[in-house]
C-alpha positions in Angstrom: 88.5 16.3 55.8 91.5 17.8 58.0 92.8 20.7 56.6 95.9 23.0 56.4 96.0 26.5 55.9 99.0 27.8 54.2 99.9 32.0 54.2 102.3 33.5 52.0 103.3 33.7 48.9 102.5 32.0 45.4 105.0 33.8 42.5 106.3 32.3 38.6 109.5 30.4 39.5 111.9 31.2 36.2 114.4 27.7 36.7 117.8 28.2 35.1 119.6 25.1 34.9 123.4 25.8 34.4 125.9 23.1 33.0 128.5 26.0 34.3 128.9 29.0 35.7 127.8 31.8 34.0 130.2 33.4 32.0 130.3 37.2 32.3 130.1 39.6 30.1 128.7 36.9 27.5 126.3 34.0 26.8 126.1 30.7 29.0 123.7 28.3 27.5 121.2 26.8 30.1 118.0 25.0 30.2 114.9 27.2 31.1 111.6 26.4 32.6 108.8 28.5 34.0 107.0 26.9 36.9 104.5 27.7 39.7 106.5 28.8 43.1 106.3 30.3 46.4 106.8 28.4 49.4 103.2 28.6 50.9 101.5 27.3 47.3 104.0 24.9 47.2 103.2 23.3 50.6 99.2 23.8 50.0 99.8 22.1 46.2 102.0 18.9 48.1 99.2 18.4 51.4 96.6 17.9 48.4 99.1 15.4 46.9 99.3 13.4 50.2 95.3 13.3 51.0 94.3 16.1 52.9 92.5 19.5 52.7 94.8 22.6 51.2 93.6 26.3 51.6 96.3 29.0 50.1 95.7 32.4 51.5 97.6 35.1 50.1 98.3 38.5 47.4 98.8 37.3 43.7 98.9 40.1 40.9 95.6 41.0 38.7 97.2 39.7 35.4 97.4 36.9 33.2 100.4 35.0 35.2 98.2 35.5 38.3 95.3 33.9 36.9 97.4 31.0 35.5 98.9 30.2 39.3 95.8 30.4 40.3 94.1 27.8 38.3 96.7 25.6 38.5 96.5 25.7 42.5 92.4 25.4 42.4 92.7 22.6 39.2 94.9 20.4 42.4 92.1 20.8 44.4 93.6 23.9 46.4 91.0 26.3 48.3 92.6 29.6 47.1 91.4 32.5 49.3 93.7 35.2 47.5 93.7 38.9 47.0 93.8 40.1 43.3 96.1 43.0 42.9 99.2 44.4 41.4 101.5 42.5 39.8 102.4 38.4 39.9 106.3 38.5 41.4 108.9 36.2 40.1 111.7 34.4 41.2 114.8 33.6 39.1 116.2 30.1 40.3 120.0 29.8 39.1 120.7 25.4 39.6 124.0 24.4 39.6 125.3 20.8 38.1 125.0 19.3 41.6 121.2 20.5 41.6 121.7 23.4 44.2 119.9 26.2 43.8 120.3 30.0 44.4 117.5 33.0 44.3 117.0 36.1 42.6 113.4 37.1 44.4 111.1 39.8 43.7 107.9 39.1 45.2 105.2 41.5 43.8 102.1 41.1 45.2 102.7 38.5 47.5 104.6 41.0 50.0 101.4 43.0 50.1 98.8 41.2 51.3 96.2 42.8 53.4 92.1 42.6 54.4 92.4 39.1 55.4 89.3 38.2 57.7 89.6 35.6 60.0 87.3 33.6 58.9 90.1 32.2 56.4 91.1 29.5 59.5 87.2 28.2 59.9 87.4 24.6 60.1 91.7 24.5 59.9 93.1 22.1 61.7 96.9 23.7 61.4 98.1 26.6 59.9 101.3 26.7 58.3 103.6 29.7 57.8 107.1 29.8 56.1 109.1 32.7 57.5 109.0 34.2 54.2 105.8 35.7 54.9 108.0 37.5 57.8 110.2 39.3 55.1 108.1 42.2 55.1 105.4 44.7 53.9 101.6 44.2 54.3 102.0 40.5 54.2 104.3 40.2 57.6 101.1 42.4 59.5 98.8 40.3 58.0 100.4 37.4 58.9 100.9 37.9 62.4 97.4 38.7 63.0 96.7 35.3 61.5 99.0 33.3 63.7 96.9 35.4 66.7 94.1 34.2 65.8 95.3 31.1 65.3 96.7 30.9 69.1 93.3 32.2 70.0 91.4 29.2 68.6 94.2 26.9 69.7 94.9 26.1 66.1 98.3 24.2 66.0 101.0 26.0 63.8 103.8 25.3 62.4 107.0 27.7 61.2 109.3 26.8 58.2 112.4 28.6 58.3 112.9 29.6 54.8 116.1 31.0 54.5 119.4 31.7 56.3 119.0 35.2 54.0 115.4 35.9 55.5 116.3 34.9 59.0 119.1 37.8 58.9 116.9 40.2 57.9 114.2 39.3 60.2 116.9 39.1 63.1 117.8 36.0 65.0 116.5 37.3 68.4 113.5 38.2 67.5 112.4 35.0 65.5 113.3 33.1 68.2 110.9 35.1 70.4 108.3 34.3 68.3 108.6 31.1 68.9 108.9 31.1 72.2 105.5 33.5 72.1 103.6 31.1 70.4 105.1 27.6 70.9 104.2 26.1 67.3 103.8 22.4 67.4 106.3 22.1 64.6 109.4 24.1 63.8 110.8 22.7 60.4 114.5 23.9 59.4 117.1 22.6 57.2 120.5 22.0 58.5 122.0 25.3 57.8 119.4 27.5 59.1 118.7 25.5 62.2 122.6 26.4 62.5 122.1 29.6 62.3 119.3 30.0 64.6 120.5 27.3 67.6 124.1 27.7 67.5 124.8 24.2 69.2 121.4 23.0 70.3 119.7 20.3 68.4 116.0 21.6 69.1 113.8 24.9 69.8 112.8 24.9 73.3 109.4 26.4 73.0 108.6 24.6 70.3 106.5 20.4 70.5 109.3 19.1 68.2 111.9 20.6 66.0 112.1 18.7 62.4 115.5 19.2 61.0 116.9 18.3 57.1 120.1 17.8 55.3 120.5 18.1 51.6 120.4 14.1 51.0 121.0 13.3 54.2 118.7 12.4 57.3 115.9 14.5 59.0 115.5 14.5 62.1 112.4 14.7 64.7 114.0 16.0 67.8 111.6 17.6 71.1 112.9 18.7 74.1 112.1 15.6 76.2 115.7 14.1 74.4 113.4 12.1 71.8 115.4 12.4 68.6 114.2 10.2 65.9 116.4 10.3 62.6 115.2 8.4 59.2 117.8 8.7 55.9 116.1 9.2 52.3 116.5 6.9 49.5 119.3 7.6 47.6 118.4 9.4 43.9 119.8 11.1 41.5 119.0 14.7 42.0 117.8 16.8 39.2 116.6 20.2 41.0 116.5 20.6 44.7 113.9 23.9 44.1 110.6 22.9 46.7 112.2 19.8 48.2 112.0 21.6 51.8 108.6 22.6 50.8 107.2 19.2 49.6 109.1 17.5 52.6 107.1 20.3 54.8 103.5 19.3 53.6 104.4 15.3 53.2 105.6 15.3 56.8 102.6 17.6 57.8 99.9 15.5 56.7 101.1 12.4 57.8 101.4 13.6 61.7 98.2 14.7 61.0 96.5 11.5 60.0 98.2 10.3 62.9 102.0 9.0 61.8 104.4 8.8 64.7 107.8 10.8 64.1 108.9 8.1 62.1 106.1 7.6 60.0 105.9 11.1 59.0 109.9 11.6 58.3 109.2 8.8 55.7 106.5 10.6 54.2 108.1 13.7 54.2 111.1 12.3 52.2 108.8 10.7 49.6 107.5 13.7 48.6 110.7 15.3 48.5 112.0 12.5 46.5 109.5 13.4 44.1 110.2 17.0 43.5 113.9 16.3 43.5 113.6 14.4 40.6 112.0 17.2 38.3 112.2 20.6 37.3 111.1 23.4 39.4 108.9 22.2 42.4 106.9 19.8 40.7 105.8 16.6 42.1 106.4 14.5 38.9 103.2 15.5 37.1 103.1 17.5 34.0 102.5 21.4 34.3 101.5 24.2 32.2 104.7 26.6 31.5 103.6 30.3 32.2 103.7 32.5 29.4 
């Protein structure tokens, strides 16, 4: 079965869903729900969902919420090639009433990653990397030497871009020498970071295609040939936007894999987006254990 390896992180998303802005200084009632997270789990967890292979690789804490993630992933039908120290990180998830969504992030273990062999990419067909697993520590070494090893076996790879926040940090310049170093097959970016990092051009240049979203609007499949291929989503009712880019990420992903043209595989992409956007947390619509 094709398969797609996905490095980075895998952390408790605490959802806080707000009927108003918080009120300072005193109590706002919201709507809490503890749910699996991190972009890389959420992408392997979504590429089971539309038929393929998954294999997570990455840091998680050696404690109860760790074990718990993990289970959940392998239960899907996740290969989890993980290391087991320190402690599980978490991410606070502040939704507003429109469903937008805002971070408060402490990673843990994920941002420590390290003794990854390479024999974590046998039999991958593409390897997927969010630039989160840029942000720093062990994990942004061990990451790079992955994506080397990667070009090495002429693995394809594809870059999310995360967040206009990460992308700062890491520095414009140098992400986008990255991708001209190793010319991914896919870069996927929503419409705000893509801003960030093109300025006024639609695509990457080093890069086979650039996939490109809007919060419930059209993506778009543009490469640099001038082939720009745009498909609109069904129009919902959005509960929580939390692991829509990430769901969109692996539906789009395993479509083109299983052969989809561009079109094909922006439909699939918004499916499973659709999905997500219609529950808590990144969920695809199925039930899930709450962490403790």
């Amino acid at each position: 079965m094709l398969t797609i390896c996905c490095v980075g992180d895998l952390v408790v998303d605490v959802v806080v869903h707000l009927a108003r802005d918080p009120q300072r200084g005193t109590d706002t009632p919201a709507a809490i729900v503890h749910r699996r997270g991190g972009s890389a789990a959420n992408v392997a967890m979504g590429v089971v969902e539309a038929g393929l292979a998954a294999r997570f690789v990455g840091q998680v804490g050696d404690d109860l919420v760790g074990s718990m993630l993990l289970d959940e992933l392998a239960d899907a039908g996740v290969d989890c090639q993980v290391v087991r120290r320190g402690t599980t990180g978490t991410i606070v998830v502040l939704v507003d009433h429109t469903g937008e969504r805002s971070f408060l992030t402490d990673r843990g273990a994920a941002l420590h990653l390290s003794g990854v062999t390479p024999s974590v990419l046998d039999d991958v067909d593409l390897l997927h990397v969010p630039a989160y697993s840029f942000a720093g520590g062990a994990l942004a070494e061990t990451t790079q030497q992955l994506i080397g090893e990667a070009v090495d076996r002429d693995i394809p790879i594809s870059l999310s871009t995360s967040s206009v926040a990460v992308l700062a940090e890491y520095g414009r310049d140098r992400f986008l020498d990255l991708v001209r170093l190793i010319r991914p097959r896919f870069v996927l970016a929503n419409h705000d970071e893509a801003r960030f990092l093109l300025n006024t051009h639609p695509w990457f240049r080093h890069a086979e295609a650039t996939i490109v979203t809007a919060a419930g609007g059209e993506a778009r499949y543009v490469q640099p040939d001038g082939t720009d291929v745009r498909v609109k989503p069904e129009a919902i009712e959005v509960t929580d936007s939390t692991g829509a880019g990430d769901a969109f990420t692996a539906g789009f992903l395993a479509s083109h894999l299983q052969g989809g043209t561009p079109h094909e595989s922006l439909v699939a992409g918004h499916e499973l987006a659709r999905r997500t956007l219609m529950t808590p947390g990144a969920s695809l619509g199925a039930p899930e254990s709450e962490m403790p």
